[in-house]
N, CA, C and O atoms as a GROMACS GRO file, in nm:
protein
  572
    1UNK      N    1  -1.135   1.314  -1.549
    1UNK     CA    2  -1.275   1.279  -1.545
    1UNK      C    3  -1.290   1.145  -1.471
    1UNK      O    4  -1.241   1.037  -1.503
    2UNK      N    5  -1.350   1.168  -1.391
    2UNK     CA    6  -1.412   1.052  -1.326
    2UNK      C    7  -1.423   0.879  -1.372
    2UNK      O    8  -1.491   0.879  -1.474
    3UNK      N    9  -1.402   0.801  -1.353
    3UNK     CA   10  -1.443   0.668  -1.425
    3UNK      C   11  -1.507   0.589  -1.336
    3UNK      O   12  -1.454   0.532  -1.241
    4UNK      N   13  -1.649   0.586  -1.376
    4UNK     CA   14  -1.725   0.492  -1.269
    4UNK      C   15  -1.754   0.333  -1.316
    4UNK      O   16  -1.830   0.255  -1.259
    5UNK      N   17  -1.690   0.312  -1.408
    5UNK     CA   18  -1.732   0.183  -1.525
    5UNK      C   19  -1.601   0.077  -1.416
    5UNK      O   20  -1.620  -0.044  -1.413
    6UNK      N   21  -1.508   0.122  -1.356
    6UNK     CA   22  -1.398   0.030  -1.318
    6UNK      C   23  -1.447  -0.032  -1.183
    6UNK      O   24  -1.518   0.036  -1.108
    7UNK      N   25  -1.420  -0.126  -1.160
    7UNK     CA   26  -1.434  -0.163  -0.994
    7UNK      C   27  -1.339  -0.278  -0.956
    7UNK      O   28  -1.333  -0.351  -0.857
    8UNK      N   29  -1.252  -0.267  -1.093
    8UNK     CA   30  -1.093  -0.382  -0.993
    8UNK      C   31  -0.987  -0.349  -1.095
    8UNK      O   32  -0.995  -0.325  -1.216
    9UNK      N   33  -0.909  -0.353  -1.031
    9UNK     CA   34  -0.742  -0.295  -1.124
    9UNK      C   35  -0.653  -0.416  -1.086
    9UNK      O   36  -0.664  -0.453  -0.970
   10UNK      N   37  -0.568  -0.484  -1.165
   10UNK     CA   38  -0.462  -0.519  -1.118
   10UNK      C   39  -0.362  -0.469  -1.210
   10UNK      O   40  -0.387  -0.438  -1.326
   11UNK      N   41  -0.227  -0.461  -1.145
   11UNK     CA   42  -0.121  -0.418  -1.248
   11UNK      C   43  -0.035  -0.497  -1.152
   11UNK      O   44  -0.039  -0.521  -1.031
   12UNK      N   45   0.081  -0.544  -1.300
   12UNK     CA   46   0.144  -0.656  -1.239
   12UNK      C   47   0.257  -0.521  -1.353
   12UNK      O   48   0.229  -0.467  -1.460
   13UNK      N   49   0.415  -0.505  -1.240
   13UNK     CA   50   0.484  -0.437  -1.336
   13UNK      C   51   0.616  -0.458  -1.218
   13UNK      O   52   0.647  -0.376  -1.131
   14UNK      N   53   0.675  -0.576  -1.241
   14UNK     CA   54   0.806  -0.599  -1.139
   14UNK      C   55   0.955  -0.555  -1.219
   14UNK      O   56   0.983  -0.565  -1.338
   15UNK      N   57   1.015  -0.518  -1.139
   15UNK     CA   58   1.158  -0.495  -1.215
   15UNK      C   59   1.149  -0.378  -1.302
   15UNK      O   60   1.246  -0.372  -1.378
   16UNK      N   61   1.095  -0.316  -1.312
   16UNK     CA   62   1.036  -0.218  -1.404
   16UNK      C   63   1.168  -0.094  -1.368
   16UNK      O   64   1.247  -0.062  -1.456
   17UNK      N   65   1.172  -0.048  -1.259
   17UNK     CA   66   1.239   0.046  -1.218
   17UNK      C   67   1.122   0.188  -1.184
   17UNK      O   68   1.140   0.309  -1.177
   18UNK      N   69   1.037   0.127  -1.174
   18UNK     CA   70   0.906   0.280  -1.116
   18UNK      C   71   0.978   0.335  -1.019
   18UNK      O   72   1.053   0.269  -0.947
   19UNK      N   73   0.964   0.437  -1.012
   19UNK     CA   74   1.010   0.530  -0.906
   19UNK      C   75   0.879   0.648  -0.885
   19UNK      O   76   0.766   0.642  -0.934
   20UNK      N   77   0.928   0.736  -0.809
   20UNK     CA   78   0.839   0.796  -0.724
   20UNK      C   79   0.763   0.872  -0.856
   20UNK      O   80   0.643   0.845  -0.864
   21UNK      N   81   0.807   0.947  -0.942
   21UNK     CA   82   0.751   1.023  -1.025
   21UNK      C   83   0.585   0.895  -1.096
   21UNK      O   84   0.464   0.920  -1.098
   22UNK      N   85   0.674   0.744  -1.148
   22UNK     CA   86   0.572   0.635  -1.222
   22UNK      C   87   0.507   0.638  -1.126
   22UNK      O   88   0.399   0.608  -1.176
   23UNK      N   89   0.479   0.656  -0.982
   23UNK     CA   90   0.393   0.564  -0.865
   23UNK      C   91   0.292   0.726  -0.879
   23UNK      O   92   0.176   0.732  -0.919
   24UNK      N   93   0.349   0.806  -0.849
   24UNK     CA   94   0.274   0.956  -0.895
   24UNK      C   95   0.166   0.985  -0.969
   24UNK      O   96   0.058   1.033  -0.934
   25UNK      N   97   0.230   0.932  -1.137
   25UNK     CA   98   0.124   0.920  -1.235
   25UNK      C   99   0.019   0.841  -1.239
   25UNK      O  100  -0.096   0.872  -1.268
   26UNK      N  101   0.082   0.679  -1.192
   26UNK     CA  102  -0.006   0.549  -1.152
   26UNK      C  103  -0.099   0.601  -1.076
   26UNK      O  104  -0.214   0.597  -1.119
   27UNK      N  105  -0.078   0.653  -0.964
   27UNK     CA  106  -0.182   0.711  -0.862
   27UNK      C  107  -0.299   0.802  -0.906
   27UNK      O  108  -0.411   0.797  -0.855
   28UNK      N  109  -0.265   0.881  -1.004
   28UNK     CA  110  -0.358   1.004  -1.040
   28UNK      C  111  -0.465   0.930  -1.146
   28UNK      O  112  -0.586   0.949  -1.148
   29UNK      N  113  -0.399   0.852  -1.223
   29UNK     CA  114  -0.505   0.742  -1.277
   29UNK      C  115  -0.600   0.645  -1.159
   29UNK      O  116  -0.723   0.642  -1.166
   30UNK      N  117  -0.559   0.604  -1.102
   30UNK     CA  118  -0.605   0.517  -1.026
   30UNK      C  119  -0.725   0.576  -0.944
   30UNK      O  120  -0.837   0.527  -0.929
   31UNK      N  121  -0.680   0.681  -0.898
   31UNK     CA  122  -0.790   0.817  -0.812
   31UNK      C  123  -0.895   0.819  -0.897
   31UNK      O  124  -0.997   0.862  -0.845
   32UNK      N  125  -0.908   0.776  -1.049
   32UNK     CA  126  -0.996   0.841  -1.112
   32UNK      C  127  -1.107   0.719  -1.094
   32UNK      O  128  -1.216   0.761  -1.057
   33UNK      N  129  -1.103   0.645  -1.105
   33UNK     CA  130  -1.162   0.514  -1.087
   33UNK      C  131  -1.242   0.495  -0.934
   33UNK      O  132  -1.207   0.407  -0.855
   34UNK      N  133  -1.374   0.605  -0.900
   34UNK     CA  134  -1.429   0.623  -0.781
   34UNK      C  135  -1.476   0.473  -0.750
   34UNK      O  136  -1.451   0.431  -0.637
   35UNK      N  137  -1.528   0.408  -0.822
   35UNK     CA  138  -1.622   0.311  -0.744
   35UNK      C  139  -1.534   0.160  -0.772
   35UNK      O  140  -1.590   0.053  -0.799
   36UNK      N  141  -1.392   0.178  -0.759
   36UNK     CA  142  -1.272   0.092  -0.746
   36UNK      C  143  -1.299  -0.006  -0.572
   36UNK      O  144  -1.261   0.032  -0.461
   37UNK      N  145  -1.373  -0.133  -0.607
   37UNK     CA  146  -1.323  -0.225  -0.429
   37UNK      C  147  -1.277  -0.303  -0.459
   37UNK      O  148  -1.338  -0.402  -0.421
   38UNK      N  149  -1.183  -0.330  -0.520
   38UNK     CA  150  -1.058  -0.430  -0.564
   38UNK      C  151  -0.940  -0.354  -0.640
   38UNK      O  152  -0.963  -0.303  -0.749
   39UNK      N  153  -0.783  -0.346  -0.566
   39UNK     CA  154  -0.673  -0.281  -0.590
   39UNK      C  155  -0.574  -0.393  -0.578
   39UNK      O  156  -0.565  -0.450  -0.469
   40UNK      N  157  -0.497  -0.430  -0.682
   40UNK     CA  158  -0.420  -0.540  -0.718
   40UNK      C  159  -0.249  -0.469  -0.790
   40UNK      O  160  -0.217  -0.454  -0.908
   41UNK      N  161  -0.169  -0.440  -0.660
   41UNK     CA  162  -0.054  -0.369  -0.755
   41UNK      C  163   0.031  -0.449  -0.710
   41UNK      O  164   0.032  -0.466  -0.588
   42UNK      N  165   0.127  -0.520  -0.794
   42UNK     CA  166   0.257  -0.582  -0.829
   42UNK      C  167   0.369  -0.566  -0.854
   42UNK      O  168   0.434  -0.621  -0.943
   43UNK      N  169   0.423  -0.439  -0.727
   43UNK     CA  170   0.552  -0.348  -0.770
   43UNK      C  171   0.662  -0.397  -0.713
   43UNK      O  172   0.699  -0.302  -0.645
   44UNK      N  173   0.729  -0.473  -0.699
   44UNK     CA  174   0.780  -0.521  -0.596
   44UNK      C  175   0.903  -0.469  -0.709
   44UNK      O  176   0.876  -0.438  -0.825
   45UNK      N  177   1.068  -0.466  -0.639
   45UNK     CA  178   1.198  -0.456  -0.709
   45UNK      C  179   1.207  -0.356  -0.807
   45UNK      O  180   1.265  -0.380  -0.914
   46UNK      N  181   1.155  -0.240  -0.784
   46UNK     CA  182   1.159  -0.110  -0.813
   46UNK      C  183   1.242  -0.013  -0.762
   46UNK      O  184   1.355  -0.048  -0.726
   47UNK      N  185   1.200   0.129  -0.749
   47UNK     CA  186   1.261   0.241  -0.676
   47UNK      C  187   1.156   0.293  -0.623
   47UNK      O  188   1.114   0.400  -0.666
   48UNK      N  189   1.105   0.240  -0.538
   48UNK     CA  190   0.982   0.330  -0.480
   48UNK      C  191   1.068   0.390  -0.366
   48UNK      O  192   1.161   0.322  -0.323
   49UNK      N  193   1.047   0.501  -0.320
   49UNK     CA  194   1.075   0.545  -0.178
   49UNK      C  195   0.993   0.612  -0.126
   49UNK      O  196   0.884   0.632  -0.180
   50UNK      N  197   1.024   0.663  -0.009
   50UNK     CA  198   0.938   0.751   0.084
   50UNK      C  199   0.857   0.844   0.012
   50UNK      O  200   0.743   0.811   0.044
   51UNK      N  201   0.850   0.928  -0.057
   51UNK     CA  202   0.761   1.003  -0.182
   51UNK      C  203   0.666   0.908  -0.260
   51UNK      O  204   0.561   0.962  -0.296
   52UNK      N  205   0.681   0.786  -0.293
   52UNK     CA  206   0.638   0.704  -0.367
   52UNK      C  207   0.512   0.657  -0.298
   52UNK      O  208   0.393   0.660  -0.328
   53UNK      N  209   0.608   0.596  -0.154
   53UNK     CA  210   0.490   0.519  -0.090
   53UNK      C  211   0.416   0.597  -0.019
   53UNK      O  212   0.330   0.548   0.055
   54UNK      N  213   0.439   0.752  -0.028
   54UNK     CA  214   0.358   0.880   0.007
   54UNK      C  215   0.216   0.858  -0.098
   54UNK      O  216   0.100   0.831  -0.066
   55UNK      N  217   0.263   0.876  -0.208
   55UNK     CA  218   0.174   0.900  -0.340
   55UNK      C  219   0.062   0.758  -0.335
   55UNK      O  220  -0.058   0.780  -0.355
   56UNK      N  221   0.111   0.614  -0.307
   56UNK     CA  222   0.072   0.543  -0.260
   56UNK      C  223  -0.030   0.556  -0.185
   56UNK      O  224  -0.144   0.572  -0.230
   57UNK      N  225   0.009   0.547  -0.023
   57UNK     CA  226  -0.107   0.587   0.062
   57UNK      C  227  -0.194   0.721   0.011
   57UNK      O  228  -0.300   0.674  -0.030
   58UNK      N  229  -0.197   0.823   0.000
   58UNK     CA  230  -0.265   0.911  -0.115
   58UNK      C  231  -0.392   0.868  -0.171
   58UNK      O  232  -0.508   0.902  -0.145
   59UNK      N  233  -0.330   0.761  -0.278
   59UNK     CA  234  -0.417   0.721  -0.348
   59UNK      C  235  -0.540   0.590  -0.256
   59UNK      O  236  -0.662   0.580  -0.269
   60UNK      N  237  -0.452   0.516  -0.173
   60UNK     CA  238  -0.511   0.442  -0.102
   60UNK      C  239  -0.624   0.506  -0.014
   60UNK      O  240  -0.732   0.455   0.019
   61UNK      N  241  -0.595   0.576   0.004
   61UNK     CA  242  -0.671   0.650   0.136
   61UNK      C  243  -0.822   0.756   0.022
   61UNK      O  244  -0.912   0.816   0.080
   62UNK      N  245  -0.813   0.753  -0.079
   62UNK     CA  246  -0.868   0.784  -0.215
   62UNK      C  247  -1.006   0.712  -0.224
   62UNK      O  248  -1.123   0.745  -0.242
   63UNK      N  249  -0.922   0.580  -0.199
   63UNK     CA  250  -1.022   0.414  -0.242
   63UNK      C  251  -1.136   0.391  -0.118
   63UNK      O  252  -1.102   0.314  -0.028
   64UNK      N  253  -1.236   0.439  -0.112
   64UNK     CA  254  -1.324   0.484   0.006
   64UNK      C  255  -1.405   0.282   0.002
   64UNK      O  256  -1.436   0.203   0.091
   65UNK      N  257  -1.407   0.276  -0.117
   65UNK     CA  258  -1.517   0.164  -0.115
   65UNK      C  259  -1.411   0.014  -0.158
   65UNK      O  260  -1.446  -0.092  -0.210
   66UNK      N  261  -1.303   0.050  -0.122
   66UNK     CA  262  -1.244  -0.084  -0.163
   66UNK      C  263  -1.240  -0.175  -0.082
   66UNK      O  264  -1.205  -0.164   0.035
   67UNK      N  265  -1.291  -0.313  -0.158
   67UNK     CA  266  -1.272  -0.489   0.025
   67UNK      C  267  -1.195  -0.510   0.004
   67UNK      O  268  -1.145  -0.498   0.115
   68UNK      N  269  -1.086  -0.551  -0.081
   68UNK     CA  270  -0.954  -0.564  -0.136
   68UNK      C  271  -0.852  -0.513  -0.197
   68UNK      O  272  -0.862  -0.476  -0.314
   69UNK      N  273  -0.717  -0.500  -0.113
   69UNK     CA  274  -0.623  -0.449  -0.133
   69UNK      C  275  -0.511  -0.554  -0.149
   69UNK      O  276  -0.490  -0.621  -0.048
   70UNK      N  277  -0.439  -0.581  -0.254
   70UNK     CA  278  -0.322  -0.653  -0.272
   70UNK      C  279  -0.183  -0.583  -0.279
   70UNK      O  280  -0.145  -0.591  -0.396
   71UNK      N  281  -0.089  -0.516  -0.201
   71UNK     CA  282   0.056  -0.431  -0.264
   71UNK      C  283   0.091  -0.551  -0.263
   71UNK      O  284   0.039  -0.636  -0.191
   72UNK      N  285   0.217  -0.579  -0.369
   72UNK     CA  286   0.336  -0.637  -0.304
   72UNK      C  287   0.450  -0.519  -0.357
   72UNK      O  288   0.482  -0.462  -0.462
   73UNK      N  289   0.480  -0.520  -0.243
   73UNK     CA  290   0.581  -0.409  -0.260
   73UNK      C  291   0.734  -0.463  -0.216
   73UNK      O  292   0.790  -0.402  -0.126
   74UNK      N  293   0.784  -0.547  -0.262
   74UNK     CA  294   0.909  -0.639  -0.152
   74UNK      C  295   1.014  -0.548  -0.271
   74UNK      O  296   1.003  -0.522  -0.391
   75UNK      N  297   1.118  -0.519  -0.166
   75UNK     CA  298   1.242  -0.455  -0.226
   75UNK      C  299   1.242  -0.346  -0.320
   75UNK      O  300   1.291  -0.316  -0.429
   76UNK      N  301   1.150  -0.293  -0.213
   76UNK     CA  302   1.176  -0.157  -0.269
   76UNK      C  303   1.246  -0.030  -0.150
   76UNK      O  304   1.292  -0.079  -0.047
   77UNK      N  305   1.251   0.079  -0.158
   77UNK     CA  306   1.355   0.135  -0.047
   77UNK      C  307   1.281   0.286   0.018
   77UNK      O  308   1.342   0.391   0.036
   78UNK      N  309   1.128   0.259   0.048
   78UNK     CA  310   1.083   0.315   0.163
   78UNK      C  311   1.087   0.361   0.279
   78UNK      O  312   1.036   0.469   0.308
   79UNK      N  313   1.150   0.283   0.366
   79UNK     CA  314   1.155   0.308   0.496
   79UNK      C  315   1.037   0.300   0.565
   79UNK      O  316   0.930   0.252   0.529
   80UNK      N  317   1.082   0.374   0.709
   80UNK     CA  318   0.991   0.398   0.810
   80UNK      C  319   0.872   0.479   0.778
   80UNK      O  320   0.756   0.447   0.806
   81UNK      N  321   0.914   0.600   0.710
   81UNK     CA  322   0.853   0.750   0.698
   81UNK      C  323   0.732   0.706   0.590
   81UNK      O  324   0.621   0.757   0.574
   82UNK      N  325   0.816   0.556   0.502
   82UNK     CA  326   0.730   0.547   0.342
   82UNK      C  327   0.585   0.473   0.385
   82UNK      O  328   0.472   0.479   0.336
   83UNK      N  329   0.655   0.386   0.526
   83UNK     CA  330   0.489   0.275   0.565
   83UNK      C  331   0.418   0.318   0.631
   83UNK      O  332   0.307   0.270   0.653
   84UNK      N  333   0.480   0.457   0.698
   84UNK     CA  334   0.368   0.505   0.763
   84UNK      C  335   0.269   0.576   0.656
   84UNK      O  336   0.151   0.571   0.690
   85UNK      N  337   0.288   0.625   0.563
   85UNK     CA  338   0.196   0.638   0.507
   85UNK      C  339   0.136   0.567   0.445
   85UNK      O  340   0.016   0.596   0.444
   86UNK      N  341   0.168   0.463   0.379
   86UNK     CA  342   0.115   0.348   0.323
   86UNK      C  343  -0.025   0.327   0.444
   86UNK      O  344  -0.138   0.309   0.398
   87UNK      N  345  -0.001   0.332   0.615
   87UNK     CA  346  -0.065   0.263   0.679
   87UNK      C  347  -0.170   0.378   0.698
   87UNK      O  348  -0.284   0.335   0.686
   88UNK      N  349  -0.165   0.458   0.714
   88UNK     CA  350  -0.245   0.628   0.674
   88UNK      C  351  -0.365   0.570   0.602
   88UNK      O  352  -0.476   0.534   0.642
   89UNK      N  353  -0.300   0.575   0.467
   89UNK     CA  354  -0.400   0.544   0.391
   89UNK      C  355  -0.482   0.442   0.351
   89UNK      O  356  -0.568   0.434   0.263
   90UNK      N  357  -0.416   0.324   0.477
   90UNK     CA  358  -0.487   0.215   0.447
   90UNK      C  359  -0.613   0.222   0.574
   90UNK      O  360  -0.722   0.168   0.557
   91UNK      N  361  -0.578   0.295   0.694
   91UNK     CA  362  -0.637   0.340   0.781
   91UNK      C  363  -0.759   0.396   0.715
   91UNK      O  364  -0.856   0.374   0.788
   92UNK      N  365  -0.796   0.467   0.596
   92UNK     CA  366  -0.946   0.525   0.535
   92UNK      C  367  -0.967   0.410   0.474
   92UNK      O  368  -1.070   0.427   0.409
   93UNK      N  369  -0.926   0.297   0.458
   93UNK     CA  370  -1.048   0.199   0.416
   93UNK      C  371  -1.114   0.111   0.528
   93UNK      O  372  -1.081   0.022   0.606
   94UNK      N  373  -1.221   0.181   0.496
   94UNK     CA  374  -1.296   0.106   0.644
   94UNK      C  375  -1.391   0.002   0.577
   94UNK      O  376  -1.450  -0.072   0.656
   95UNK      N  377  -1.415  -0.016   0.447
   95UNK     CA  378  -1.450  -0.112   0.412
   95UNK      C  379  -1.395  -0.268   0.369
   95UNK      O  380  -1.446  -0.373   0.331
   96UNK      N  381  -1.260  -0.216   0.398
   96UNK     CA  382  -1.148  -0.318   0.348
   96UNK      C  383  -1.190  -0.467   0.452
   96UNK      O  384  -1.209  -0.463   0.573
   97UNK      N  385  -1.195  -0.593   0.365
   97UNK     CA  386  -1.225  -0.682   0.401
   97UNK      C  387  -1.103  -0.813   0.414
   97UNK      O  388  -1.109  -0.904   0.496
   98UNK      N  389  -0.989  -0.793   0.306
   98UNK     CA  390  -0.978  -0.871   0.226
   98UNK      C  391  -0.809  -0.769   0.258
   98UNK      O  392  -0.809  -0.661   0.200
   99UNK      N  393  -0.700  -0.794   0.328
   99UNK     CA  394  -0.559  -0.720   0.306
   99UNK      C  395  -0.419  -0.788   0.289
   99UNK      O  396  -0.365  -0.830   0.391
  100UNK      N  397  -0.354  -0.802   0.165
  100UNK     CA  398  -0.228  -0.896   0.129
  100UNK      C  399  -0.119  -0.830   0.147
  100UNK      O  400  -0.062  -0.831   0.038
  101UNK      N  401  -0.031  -0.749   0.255
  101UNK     CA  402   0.021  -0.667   0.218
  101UNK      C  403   0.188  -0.754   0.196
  101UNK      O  404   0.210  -0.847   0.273
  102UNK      N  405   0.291  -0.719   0.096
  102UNK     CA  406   0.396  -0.748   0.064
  102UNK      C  407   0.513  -0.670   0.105
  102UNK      O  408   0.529  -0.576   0.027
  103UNK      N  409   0.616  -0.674   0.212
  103UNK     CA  410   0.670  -0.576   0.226
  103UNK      C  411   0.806  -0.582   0.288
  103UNK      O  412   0.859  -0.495   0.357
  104UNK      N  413   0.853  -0.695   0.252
  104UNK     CA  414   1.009  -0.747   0.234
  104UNK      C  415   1.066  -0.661   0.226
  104UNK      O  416   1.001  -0.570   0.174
  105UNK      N  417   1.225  -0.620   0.268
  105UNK     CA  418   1.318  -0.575   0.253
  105UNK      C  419   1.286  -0.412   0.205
  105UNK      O  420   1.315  -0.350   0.102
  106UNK      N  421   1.223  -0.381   0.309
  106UNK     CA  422   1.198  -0.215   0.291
  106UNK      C  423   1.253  -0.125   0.410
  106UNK      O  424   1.228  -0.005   0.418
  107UNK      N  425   1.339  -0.202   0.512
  107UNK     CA  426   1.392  -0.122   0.551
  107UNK      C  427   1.299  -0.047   0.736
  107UNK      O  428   1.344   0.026   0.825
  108UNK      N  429   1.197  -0.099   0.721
  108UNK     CA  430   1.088  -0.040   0.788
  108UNK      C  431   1.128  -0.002   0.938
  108UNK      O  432   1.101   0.105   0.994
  109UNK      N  433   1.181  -0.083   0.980
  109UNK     CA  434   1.209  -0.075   1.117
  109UNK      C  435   1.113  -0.112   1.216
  109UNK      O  436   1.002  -0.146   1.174
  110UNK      N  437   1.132  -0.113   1.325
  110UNK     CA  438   1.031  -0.082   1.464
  110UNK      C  439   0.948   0.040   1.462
  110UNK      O  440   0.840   0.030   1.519
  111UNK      N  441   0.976   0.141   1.412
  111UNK     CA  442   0.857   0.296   1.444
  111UNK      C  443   0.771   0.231   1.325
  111UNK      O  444   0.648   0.240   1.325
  112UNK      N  445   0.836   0.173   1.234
  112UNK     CA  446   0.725   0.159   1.098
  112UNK      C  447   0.636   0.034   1.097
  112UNK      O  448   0.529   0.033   1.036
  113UNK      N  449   0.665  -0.033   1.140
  113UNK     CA  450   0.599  -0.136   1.153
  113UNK      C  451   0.516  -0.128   1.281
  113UNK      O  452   0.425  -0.211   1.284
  114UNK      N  453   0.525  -0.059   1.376
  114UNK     CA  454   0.375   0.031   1.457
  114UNK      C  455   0.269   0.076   1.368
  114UNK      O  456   0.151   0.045   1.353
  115UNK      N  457   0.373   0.186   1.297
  115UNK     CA  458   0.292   0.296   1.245
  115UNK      C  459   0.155   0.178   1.126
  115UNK      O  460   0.033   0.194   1.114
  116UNK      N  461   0.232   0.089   1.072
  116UNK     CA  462   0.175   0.018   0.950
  116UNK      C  463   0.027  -0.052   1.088
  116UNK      O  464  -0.094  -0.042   1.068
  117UNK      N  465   0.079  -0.102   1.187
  117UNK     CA  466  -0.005  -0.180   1.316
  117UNK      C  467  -0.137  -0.118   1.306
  117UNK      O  468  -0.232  -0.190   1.274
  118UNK      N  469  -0.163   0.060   1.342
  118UNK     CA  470  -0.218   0.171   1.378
  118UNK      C  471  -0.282   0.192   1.258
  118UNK      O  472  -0.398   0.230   1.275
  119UNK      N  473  -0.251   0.180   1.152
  119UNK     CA  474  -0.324   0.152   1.042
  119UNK      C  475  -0.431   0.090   1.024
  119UNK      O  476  -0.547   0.117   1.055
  120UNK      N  477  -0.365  -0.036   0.946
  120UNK     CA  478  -0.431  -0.145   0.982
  120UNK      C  479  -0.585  -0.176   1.094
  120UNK      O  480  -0.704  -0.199   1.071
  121UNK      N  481  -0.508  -0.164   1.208
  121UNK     CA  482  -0.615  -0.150   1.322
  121UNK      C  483  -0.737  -0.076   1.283
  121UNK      O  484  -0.846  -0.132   1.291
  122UNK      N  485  -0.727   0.035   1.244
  122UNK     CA  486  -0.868   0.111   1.189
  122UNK      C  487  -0.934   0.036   1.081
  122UNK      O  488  -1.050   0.067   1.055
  123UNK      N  489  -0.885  -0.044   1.024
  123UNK     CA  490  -1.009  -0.177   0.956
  123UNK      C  491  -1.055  -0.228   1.012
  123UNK      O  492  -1.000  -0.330   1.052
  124UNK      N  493  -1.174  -0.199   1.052
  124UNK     CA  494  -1.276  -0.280   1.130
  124UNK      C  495  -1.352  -0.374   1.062
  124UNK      O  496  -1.411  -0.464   1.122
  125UNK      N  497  -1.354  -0.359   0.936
  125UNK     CA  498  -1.437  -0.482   0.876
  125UNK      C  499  -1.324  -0.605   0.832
  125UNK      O  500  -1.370  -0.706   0.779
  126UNK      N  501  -1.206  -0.598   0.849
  126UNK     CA  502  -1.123  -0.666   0.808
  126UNK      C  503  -1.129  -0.845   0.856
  126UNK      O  504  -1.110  -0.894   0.968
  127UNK      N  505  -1.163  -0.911   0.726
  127UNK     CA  506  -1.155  -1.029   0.815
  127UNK      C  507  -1.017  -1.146   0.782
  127UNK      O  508  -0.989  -1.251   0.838
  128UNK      N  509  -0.944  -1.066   0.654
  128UNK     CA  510  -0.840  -1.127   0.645
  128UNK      C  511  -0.733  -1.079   0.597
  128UNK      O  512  -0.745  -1.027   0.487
  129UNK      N  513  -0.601  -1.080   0.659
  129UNK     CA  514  -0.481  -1.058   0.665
  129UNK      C  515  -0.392  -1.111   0.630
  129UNK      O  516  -0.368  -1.206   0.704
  130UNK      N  517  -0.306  -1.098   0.532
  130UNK     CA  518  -0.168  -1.164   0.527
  130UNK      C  519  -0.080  -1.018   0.511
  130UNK      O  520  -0.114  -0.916   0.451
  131UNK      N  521   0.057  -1.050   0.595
  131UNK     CA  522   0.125  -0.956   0.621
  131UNK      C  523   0.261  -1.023   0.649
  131UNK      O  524   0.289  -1.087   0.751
  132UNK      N  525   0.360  -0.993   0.516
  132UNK     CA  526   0.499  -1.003   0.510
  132UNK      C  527   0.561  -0.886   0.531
  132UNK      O  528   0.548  -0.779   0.471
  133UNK      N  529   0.650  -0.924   0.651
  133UNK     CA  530   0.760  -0.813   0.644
  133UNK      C  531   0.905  -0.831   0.697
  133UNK      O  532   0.977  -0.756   0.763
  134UNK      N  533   0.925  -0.960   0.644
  134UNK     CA  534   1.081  -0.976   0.675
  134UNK      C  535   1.147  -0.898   0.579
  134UNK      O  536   1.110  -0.841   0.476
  135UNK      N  537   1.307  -0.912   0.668
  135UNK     CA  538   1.449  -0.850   0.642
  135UNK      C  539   1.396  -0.695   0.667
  135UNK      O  540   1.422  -0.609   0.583
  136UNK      N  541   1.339  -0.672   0.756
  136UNK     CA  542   1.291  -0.523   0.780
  136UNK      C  543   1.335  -0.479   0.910
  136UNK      O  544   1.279  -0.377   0.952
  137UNK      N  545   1.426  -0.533   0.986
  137UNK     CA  546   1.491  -0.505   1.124
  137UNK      C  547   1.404  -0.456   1.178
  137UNK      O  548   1.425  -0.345   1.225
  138UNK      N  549   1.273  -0.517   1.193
  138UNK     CA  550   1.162  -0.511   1.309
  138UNK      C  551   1.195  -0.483   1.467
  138UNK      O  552   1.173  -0.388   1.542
  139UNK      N  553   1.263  -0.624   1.482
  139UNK     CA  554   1.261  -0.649   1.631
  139UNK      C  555   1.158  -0.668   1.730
  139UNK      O  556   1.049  -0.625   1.692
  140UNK      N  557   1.156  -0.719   1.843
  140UNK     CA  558   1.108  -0.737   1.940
  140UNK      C  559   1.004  -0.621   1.969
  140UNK      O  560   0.890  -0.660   1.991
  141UNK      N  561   1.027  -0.484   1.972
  141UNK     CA  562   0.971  -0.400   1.995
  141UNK      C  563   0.828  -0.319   1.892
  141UNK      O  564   0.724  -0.255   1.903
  142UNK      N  565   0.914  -0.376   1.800
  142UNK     CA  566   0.801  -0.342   1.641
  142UNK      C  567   0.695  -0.468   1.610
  142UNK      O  568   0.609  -0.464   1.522
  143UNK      N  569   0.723  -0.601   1.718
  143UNK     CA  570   0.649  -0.709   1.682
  143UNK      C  571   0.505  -0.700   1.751
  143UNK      O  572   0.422  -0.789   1.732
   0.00000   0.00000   0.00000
């Protein structure tokens, strides 16, 4: 059932060990919460992977009316395949004003850190950015 009473979440849950199945459930709650424009998640040093940060973008791409988005997602083991969706779904917030993204040691590469670029880019209302992504063997080409 729907929950229209919410309009900001934070969850702070580090070290936890979430994996794709917790980010799954987290998500299907979170979906329920339509008139959500503030998303505050604190997952960083988990097991998220590519499925996870699938379920992730999912839900992101869900959040139609959100100005603020906070992941920190540092050290967790995504990849390329995991940020492109992350950036998918950050790509449907076109209201997003406000983007912190956390994303240390995920492995991302050069295709992913485009793909996250191409994202991003479709925020047009965006007027502020912070964006970590060291130890992610970017390179020259992904910069």
């Amino acid at each position: 059932m729907p929950n229209e009473l919410i309009d900001s979440i934070s969850l702070f849950n580090n070290w936890k060990q979430i994996d794709d199945n917790g980010v799954k459930n987290l998500g299907e709650e979170i979906s329920k919460c339509v008139t959500l424009t503030s998303l505050n998640l604190e997952l960083y040093s988990n097991s998220i992977d590519e499925n996870g940060a699938k379920h992730l973008g999912e839900v992101i791409s869900k959040c139609v009316n959100l100005t603020s988005l906070n992941l920190l997602l540092d050290w967790n083991k995504f990849g390329e395949n995991g940020v492109k969706y992350l950036g998918e779904g950050i790509s449907n917030c076109v209201t997003l004003t406000s983007l912190n993204l956390h994303l240390d040691w995920n492995k991302i590469g050069e295709n992913g850190a485009k793909y996250l670029g191409e994202g991003i880019s479709k925020c047009v209302s965006l007027t502020y950015l912070k964006l970590f992504l060291n130890s992610n063997s970017i390179g020259d080409n992904g910069a």
